[in-house]
C-alpha positions in Angstrom: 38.6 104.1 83.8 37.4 100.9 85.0 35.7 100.0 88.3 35.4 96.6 89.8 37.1 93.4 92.2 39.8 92.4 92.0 40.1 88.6 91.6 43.4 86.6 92.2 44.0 83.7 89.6 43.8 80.3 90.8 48.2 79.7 89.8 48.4 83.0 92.7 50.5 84.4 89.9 47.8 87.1 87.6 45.3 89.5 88.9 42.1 90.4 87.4 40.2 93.6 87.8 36.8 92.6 86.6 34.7 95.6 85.8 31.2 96.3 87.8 29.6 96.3 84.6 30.6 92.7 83.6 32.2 93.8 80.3 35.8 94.8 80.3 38.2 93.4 82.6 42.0 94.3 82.8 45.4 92.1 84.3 46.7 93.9 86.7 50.7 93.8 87.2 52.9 93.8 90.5 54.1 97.3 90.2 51.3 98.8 88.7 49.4 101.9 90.5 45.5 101.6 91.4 43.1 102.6 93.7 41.7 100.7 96.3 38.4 101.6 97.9 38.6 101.5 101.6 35.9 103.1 104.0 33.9 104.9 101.0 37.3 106.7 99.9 39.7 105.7 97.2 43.1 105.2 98.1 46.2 105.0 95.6 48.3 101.7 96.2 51.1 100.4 94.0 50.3 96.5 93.9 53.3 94.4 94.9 53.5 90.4 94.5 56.2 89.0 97.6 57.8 85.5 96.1 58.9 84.8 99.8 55.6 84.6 101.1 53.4 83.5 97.8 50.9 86.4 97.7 49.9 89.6 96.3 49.3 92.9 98.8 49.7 96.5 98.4 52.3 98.9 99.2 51.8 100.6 102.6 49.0 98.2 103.4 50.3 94.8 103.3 47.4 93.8 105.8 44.5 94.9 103.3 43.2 92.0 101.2 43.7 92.2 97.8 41.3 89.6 96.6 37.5 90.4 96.7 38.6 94.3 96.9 37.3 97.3 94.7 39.3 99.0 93.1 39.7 100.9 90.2 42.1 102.0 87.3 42.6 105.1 85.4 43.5 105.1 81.9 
């Protein structure tokens, strides 16, 4: 399981979730499922990249912003 931000890279086309404790980071894919932490809960999202508009989001929450957000995987 990792913890930690997500980070969008600076080509808009690879995410990074960066682990709290500065070790282990993992590339997350469009399409992969992940939990987002939103009001002290986790939530499960599937991330989604849109080529239309240039941007990552998450399914069912397309106004949530997906850089600077915790969020965490289970392996």
């Amino acid at each position: 399981m990792i913890i930690g931000f997500l980070t969008i890279g600076k080509d808009s086309h690879s995410c990074v979730l960066s682990a709290l404790n500065g070790k282990d980071q993992s590339v997350i894919m469009p399409g992969q499922y992940l939990y987002v932490n939103v009001s002290n809960g986790w939530i499960p999202v599937e991330l989604k990249y849109s080529d239309r508009i240039g941007r990552y989001y998450f399914s069912h929450l397309p106004e949530l912003p997906v850089n600077g957000r915790m969020a965490m995987v289970k392996s």
